[in-house]
VEXMIMI-946767 format. One line per field, with one value per residue (C-alpha): x negated, y negated, z. Coordinates in steps of 0.25 Angstrom, whole numbers, plus 2048, in hexadecimal, padded with zeros to 3 digits. Layout:
N
x <- (X, ...)
y <- (Y, ...)
z <- (Z, ...)
***
This chain:
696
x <- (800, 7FB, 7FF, 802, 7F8, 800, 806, 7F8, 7F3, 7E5, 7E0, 7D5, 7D6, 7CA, 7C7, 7BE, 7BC, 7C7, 7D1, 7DB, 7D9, 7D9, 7E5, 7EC, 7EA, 7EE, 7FB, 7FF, 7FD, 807, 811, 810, 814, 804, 802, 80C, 804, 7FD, 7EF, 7E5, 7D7, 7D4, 7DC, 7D3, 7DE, 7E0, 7E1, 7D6, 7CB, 7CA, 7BA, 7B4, 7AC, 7B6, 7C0, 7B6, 7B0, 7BE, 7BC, 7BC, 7B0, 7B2, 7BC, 7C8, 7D3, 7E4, 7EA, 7F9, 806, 810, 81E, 81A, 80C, 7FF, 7F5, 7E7, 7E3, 7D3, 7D1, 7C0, 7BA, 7B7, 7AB, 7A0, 794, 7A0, 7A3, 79C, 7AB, 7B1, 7AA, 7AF, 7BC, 7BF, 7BB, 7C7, 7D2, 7DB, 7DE, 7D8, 7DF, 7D7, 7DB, 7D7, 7D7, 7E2, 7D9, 7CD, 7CE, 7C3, 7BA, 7AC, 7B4, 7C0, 7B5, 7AD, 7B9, 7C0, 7B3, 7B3, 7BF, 7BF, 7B2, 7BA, 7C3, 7D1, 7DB, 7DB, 7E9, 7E5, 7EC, 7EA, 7EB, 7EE, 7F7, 7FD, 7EE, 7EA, 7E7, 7EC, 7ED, 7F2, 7F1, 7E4, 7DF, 7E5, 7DF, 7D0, 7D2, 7D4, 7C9, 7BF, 7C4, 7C6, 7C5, 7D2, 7E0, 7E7, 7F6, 7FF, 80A, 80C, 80D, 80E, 81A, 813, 805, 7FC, 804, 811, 80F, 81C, 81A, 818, 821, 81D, 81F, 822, 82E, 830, 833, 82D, 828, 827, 81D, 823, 82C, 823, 82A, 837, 837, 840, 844, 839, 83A, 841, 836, 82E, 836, 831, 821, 824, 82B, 81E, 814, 81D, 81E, 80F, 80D, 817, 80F, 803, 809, 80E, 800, 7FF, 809, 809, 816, 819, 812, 81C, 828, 824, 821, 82E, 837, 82F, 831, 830, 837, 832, 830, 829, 822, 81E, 817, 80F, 80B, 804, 7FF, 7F8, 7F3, 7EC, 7E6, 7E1, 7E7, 7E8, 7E6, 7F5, 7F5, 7FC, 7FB, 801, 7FB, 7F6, 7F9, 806, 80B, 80F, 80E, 807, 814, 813, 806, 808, 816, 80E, 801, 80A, 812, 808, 7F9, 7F3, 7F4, 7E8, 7EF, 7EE, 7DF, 7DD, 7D1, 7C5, 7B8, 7AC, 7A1, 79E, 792, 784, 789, 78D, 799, 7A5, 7B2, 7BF, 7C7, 7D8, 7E0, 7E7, 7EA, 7E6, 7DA, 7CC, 7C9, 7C0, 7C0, 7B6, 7B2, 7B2, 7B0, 7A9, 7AE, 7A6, 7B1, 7AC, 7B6, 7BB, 7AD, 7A9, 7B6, 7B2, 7BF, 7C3, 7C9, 7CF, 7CD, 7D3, 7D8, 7DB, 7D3, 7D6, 7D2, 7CF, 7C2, 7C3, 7B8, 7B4, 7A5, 79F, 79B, 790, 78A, 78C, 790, 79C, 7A6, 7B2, 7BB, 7C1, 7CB, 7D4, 7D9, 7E0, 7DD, 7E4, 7D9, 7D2, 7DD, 7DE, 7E7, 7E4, 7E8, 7E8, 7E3, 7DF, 7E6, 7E2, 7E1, 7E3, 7D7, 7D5, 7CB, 7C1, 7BD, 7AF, 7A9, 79C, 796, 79C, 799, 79F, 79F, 79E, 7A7, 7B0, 7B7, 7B9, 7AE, 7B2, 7B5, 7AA, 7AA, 7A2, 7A7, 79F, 796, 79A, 792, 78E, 789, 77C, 778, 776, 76F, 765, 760, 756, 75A, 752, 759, 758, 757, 74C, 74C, 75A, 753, 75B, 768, 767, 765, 771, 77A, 777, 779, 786, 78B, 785, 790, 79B, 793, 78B, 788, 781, 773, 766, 759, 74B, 745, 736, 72F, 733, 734, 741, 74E, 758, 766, 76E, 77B, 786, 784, 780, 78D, 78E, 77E, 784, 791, 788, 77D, 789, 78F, 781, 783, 790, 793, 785, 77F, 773, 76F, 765, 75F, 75E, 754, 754, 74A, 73D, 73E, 738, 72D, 724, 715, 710, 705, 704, 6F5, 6ED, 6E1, 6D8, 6D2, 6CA, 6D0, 6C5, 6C9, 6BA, 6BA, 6AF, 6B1, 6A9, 6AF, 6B7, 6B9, 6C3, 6C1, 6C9, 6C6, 6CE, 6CF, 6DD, 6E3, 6F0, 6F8, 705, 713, 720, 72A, 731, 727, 724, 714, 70E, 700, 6F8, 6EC, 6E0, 6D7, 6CD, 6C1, 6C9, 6C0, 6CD, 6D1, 6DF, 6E4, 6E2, 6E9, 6F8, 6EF, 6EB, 6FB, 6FF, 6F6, 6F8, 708, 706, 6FF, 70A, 714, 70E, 709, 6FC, 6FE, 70B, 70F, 71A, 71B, 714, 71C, 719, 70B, 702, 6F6, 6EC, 6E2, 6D5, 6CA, 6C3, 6BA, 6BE, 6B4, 6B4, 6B8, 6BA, 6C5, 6D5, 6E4, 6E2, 6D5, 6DC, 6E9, 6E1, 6D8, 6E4, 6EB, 6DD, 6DB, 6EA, 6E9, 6DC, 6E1, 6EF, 6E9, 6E1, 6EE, 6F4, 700, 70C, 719, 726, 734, 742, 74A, 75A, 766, 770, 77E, 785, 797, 799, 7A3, 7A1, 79D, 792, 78C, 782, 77F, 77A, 771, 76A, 769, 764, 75B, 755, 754, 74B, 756, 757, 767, 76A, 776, 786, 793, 79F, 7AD, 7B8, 7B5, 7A8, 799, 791, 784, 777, 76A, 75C, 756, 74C, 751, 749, 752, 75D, 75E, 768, 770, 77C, 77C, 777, 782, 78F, 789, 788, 796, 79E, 79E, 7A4, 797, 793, 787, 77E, 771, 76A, 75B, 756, 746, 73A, 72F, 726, 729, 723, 718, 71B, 723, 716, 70D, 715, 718, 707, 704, 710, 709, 6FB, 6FF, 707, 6FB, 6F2, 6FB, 6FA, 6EA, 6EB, 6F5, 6EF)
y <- (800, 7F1, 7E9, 7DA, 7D2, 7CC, 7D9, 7DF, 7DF, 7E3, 7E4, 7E9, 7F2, 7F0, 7EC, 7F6, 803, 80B, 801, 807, 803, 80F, 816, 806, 808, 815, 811, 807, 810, 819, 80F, 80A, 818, 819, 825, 831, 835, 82B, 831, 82D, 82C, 837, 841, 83B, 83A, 82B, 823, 81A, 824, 82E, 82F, 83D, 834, 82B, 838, 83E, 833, 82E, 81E, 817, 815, 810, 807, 80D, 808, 80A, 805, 807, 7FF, 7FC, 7F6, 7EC, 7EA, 7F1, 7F3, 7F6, 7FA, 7FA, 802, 7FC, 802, 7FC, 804, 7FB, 804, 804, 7F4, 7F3, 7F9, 7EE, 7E3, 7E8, 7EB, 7DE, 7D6, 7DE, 7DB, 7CF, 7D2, 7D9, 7E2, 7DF, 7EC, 7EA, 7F4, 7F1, 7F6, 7F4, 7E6, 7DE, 7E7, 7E5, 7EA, 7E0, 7D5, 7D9, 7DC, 7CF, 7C8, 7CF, 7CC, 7BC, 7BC, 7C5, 7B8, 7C1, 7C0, 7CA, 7CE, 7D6, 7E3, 7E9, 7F7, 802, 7FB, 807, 80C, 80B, 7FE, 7F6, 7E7, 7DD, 7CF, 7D5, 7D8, 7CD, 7C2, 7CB, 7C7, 7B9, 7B9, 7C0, 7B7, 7A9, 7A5, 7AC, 7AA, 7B9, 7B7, 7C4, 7C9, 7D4, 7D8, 7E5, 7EB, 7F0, 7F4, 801, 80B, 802, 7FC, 801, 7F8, 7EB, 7DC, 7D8, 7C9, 7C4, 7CE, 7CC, 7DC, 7E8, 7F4, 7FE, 80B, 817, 80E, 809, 7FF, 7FD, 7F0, 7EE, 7E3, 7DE, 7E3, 7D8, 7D5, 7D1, 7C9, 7BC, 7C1, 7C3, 7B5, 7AD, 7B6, 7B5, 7A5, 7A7, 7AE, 7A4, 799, 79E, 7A1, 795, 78E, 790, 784, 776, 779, 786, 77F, 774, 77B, 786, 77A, 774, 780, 78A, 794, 797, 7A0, 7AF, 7AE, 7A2, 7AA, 7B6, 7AD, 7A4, 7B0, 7B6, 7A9, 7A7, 7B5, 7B3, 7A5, 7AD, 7A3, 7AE, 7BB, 7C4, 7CC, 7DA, 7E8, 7F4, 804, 80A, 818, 818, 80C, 802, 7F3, 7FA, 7F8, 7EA, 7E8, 7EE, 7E6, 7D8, 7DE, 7DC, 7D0, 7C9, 7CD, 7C4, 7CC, 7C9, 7BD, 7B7, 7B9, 7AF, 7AC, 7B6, 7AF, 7B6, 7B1, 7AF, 7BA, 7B5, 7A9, 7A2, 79C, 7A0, 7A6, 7AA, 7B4, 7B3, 7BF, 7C0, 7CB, 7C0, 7BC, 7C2, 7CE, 7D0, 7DA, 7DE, 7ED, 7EE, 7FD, 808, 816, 824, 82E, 83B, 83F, 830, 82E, 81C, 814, 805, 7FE, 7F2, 7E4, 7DD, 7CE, 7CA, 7CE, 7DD, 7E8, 7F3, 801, 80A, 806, 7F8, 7F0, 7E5, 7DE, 7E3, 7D4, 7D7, 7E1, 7DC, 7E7, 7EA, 7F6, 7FE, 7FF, 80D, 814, 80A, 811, 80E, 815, 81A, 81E, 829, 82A, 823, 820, 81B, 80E, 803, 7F8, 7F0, 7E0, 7D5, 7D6, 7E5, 7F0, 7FB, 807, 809, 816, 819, 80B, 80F, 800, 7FC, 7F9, 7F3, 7E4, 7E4, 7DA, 7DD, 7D5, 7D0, 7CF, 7C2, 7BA, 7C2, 7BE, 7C5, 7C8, 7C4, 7D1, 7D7, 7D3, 7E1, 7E2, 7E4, 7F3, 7F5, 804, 80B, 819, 81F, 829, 836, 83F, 84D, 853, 854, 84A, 844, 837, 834, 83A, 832, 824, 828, 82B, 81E, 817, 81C, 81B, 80C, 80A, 80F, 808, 7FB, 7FA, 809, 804, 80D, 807, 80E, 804, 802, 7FB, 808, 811, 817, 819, 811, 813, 807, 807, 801, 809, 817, 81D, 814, 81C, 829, 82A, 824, 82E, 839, 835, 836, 846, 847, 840, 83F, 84C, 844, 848, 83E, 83F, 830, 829, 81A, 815, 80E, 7FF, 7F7, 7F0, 7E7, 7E3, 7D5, 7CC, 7C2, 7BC, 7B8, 7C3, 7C2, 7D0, 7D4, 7E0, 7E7, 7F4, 7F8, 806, 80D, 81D, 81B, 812, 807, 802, 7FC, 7ED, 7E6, 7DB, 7D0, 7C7, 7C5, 7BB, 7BF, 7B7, 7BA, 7B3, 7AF, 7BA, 7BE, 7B7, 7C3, 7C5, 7B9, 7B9, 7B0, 7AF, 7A7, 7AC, 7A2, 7A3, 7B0, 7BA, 7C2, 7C1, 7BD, 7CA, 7D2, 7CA, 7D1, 7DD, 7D6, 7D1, 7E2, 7E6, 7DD, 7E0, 7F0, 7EF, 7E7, 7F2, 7FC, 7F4, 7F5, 7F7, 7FE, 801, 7F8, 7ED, 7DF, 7D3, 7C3, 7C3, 7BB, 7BF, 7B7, 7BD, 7B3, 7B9, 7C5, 7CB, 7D6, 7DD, 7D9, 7E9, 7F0, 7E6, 7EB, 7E8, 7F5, 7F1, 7E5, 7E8, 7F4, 7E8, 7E1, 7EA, 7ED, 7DF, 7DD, 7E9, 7E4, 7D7, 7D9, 7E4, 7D8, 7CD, 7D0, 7DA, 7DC, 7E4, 7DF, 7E2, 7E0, 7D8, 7D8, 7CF, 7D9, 7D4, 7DD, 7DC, 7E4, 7E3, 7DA, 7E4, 7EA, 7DD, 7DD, 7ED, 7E8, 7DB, 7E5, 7EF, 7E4, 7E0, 7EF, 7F0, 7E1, 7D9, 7CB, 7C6, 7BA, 7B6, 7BF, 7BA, 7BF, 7C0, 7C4, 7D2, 7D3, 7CE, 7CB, 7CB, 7C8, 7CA, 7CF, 7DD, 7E5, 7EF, 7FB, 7FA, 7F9, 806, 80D, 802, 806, 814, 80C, 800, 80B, 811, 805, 7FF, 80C, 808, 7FA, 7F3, 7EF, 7E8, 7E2, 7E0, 7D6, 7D7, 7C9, 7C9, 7CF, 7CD, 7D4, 7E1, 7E2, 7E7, 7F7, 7F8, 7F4, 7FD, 809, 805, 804, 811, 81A, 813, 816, 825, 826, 823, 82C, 837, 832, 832, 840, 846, 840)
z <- (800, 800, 809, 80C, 813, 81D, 820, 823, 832, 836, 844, 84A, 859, 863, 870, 87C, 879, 87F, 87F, 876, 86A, 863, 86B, 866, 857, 857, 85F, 855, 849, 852, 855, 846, 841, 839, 841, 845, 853, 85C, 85E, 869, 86C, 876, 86B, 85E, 857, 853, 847, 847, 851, 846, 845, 84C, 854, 859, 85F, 865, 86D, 86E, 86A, 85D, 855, 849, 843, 83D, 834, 837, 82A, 82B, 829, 832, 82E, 823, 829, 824, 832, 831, 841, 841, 84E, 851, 85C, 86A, 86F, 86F, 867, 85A, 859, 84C, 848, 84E, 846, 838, 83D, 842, 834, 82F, 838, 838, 849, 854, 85E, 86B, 874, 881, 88D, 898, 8A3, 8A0, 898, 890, 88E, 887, 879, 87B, 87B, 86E, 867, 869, 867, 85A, 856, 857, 850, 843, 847, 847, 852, 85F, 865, 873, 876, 884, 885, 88D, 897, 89D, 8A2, 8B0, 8B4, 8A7, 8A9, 89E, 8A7, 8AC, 89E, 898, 8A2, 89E, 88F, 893, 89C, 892, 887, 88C, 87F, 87A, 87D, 881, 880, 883, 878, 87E, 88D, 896, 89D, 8A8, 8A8, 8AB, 8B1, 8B1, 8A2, 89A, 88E, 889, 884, 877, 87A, 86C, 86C, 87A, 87A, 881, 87C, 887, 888, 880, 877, 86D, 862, 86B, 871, 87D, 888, 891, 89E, 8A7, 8B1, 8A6, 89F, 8A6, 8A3, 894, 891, 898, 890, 884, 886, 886, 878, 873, 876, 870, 864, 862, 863, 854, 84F, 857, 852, 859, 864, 866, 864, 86E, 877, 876, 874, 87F, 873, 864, 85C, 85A, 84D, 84F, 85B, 853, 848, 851, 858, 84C, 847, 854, 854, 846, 84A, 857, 861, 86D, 86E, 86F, 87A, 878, 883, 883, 883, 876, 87C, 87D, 873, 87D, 877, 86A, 862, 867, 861, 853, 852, 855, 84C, 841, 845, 84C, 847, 83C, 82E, 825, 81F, 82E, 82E, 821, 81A, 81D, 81A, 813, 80B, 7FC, 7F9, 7F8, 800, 80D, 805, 80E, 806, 80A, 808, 80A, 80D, 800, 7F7, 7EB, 7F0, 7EC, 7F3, 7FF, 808, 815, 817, 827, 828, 821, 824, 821, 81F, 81E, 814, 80E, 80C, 80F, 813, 813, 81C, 815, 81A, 80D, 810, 804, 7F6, 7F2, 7F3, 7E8, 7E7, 7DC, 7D7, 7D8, 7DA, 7E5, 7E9, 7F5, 7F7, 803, 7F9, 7ED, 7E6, 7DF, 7E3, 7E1, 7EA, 7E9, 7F3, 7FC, 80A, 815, 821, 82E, 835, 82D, 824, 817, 80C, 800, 7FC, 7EF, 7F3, 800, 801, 808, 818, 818, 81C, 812, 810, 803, 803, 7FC, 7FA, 7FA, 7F8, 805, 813, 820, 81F, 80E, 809, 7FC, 7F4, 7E4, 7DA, 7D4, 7E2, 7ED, 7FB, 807, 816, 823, 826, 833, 83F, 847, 856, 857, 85B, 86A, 868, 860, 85D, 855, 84D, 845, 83D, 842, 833, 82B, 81F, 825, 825, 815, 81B, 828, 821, 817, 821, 82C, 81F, 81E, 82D, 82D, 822, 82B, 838, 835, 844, 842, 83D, 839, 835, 834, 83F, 839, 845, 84E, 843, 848, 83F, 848, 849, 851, 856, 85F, 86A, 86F, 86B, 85E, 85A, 85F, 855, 84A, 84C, 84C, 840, 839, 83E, 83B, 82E, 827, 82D, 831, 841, 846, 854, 85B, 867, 86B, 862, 866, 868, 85D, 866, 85F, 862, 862, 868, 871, 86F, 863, 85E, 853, 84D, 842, 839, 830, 827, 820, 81A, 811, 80A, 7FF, 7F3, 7F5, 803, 80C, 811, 81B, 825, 82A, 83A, 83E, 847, 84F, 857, 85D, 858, 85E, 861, 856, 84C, 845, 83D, 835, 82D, 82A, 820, 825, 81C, 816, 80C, 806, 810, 810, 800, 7FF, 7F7, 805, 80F, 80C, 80F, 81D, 81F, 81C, 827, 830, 82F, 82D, 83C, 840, 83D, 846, 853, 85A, 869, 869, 859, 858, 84F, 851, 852, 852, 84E, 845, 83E, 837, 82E, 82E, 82B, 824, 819, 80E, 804, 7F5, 7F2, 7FE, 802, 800, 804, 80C, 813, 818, 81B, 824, 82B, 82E, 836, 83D, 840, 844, 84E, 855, 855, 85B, 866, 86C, 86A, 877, 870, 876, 875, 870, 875, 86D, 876, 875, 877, 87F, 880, 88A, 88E, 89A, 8A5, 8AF, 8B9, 8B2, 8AF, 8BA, 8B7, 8A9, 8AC, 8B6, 8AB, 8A1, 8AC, 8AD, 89D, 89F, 89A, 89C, 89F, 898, 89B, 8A2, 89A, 8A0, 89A, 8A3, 8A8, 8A0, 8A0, 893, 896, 88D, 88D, 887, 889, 881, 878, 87C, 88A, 881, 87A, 880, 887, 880, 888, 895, 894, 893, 89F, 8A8, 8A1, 8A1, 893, 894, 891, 882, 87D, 871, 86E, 866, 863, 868, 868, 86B, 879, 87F, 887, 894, 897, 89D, 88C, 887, 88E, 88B, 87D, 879, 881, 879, 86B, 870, 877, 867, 85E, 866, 865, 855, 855, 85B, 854, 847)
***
């Protein structure tokens, strides 16, 4: 079918890990008749947590597409992920949404996730519409949990649309303040009359919505000020106005496990969440450029669509998820610019998915979310769009990776199978990154966290057959100086023939951190001949790679070649780059040389009582505090820490949180490690190269 754009309603699903939203997606495509059977997480049986990895650990991993219709209204239900190591999901799923579904945990409330989600979604610039779940658990509190969001987000309004009968073990329902109707547990889509003790409660709170409505018209503003009401039409309209402007935050509750409040929120989905018409003109840029174009949501308007998803289905083959923008996107061989690769494709099969289900489609219209199956030039974050009138989309902006392994494939040759298939997984993970690592001369895979590495490195097994074995890699120290030296380097060798003939003085002096290697030719009256002095440079910079005292790379040094001699035939390129490196070693052993340390920015979100738990750990891992930020129940706090303490913080930081802790980290600069690192570090190097010498 093609739909209408303003009958198209995409929404996004996230919030903390374990807050429901999942067990909510799958309610609405219950209630809305797109499923016959309501599945649930601890069975493995629902819609959008289909992935082998995802039921047995019993969380969502990856984004996952509900595409279904629902009266006269087409919803696409992206379901993202709220465990901390998988958030990379929720970047790309948030560029594709016109409104965020913020679900936040009744008992527990803001929560780490709640904050990065929101954060996320204000800076994709769609509007958030709270829904507090699991009202009927244990200890559930909405005016506690509602007074949390205000606290944790002063910069937000929060007003209530919907509000519990009862809560915890006494919650029977909810009263949709807009129809001024309840809808009670166990009668899903059946309003009924407000019970009377609360009748007083919803009129203030219903007042309340009104008036925040009404701020979208001075109009609306002075006839609600001199009437005390406005009429529901008029109610209903300014309430979605005010939505897709972002003027407040709607607040809904209810349980996603037994349905209370969630026929409420897919009636006001469609009535009251923005459609793709709502969100406007999306911006992007003209290729090659910084010209900034725009893009309408219109069906006549030149195409331009936003891959935010790439799928590796075992049996469908490469599924890129497509947000059209603008425009028509047809089927059948027809082909569009891949405007970030510059390459033009065909855009074969279209889909619409339910989960892992598909359906074959003809075309994908303005503001709807469609599937390409087999795309093979494609990647998440590639712009398409037409030949003739090109545009390119904003790049997604990942999380940094917080954890890190090295990793060996266990088979023999596997090392051409193993590059194939991270390639492959990267495509469907772009915060799953694998480099050969040159200075350290490890391959590196980096990740999310320790569980994000784990379910990649399975997958390698699983989908590629590639086993690989894994370690924490060595830290990429660096050596440098900290004192200026002078040495002479000489390379004379004679077997008979034609000999070899280097000899060259070197100055070095040490450079500010971060500065790098400079050179400098002094040489005057040609007692070095000019055609050899790119041959002094080489060896100079060959040494560099492989350090003197502790064979790790040298850094933020100067060398300055200023005197010498050469023989008229005996002198070569090799000779001298040879004496070069001699020179440079001698010259560097007597420079005072030290041992660098990468250094960190670590951002860490815990709750406020583990807050002291972590500066001491910080402390413990010689980490230097830079400053605390809290926000309502939780800490921010910031600091620097070396990155060889760092290594399994991820494991270390669920231990000490329960699991309730996230963090980043940011590489920030290099100094000196202390000196019990540096002893250690020479004696390994030295106790290595004379196991070499014996071995050899």
């Amino acid at each position: 079918m093609s739909y209408r754009t303003k009958d198209i309603r995409n929404v996004a699903f996230a919030g903390h890990s374990s807050s429901g939203k999942t067990s909510l997606t799958e309610a609405l495509l219950y209630l809305a008749k797109a499923k016959e059977r309501l599945g649930k997480v601890e069975e493995g049986n629902t819609t959008t947590d289909y992935d082998p990895d995802e039921v047995s650990r019993g969380l969502t991993i990856g984004l996952s597409l509900a595409s279904f219709d629902y009266k006269d209204y087409h919803l696409n239900l992206v379901d993202l992920p709220g465990f901390a190591d998988f958030y990379g999901e929720v970047v790309g799923g948030m560029r594709a949404v016109d409104c965020l579904v913020l679900v936040v945990d009744a008992v527990n409330g803001v929560e780490v996730g709640t904050i990065r989600a929101l954060h996320t979604a204000r800076e994709a610039g769609i509007p958030i519409v709270v829904f507090i779940n699991r009202m009927d658990k244990e200890r559930a509190r909405f005016v506690a949990t509602l007074n949390l969001l205000g606290g944790s987000f002063d910069f937000l309004t929060f007003t209530t649309m919907t509000i519990p009968i009862g809560e915890a073990e006494g919650f029977k329902g909810v009263v949709d303040l807009l129809s001024t109707k309840a809808y009670m547990v166990g009668e899903p889509g059946k309003p009924t009359a407000i019970p009377e003790d609360m009748l007083e409660t919803v009129e203030e709170q219903r007042m309340g919505l009104m008036e925040s409505a009404c701020e979208v018209s001075d109009e609306l503003v002075e006839k609600y000020l001199d009437q005390g009401e406005i009429s529901q039409d008029e109610f209903e309209e300014a309430l979605a106005q005010a939505i897709a402007a972002r003027n407040f935050v709607p607040v809904l509750c209810g349980s996603a496990l037994n349905l209370a409040g969630v026929d409420v929120l897919l009636k006001h989905i469609c009535s009251a969440l923005p459609s793709p018409l709502e969100r406007g003109l999306v911006a992007g840029h003209k290729p090659g450029t910084e010209e900034v174009i725009q893009r309408e949501p219109d069906v006549n308007a030149p195409t331009s669509a936003l891959i935010f998803k790439t799928i590796i289905d075992p049996y469908a083959g490469k599924l890129s998820l497509v947000r059209v923008f603008s425009g028509i996107l047809h089927g059948g061989g027809t082909e569009v610019l891949n405007s970030t690769k510059d390459r033009t494709v065909k855009v074969g099969a279209l889909l619409t998915a339910l989960g892992k289900e598909q359906k074959p489609m003809d075309q994908v219209v303005a503001g709807d979310i469609g599937v390409i199956a087999k795309m093979e030039v494609a990647s998440t974050g590639d712009t398409l769009c037409s030949e003739g009138d090109p545009i390119v989309f904003k790049r997604f902006e990942y999380p940094e990776p917080t954890m890190r392994y090295a990793i060996m494939p266990k088979g023999k040759g596997d090392e051409d199978k193993l590059s194939n298939a991270v390639g492959r997984l990267s495509d469907e993970d772009p915060t799953f990154i694998v480099t050969r690592d040159s200075e350290i001369r490890q391959t590196v895979a980096f990740g999310q966290g320790e569980m994000h590495l784990d379910v990649a490195l399975s997958r390698l097994k699983s989908r590629f057959g590639v086993e690989v074995s894994h370690e924490f890699p060595r830290v990429p120290y660096k050596e440098t100086i900290k004192s200026p030296a002078k040495a002479r380097g000489r390379y004379k060798r004679q077997t008979g023939g034609r000999g070899q003939f280097g000899d060259i003085w070197l100055e070095i002096n040490p450079l500010p951190r971060g500065a790098g290697f400079e050179f400098e030719n002094k040489i005057v009256g040609g007692v070095v001949p000019s055609r050899f002095i790119p041959a002094v440079e080489k060896g100079i910079v060959e040494a560099m790679g492989v350090g003197v005292v502790s064979g790790n790379p040298v850094v933020d040094v100067k060398a300055k070649l200023y005197d010498g001699s050469y023989h008229s035939v005996d002198s070569s390129d090799m000779a001298f780059k040879i004496a070069a490196s001699l020179g440079f070693k001698s010259a560097f052993e007597t420079a005072q040389p030290t041992i660098l340390e990468p250094i960190y920015e670590v951002e860490i979100t815990v709750p406020d009582e583990f807050a002291g738990d972590i500066t001491g750990d910080l402390s413990g891992k010689r980490g230097k505090v830079s400053g605390m930020e809290p926000s309502g129940k939780l800490t921010t706090i910031r600091g620097l820490v070396p990155l060889g303490e760092m290594y399994r913080y991820s494991i270390e930081l669920r231990s000490m949180t329960q699991g309730k802790g996230t963090f980043t980290l940011k590489f920030s600069h290099y100094e000196e490690a202390p000196p019990e690192i540096r002893t250690a570090l020479v004696e390994k190097y030295q106790k290595e190269r004379a196991e070499g010498e014996r071995s050899s």
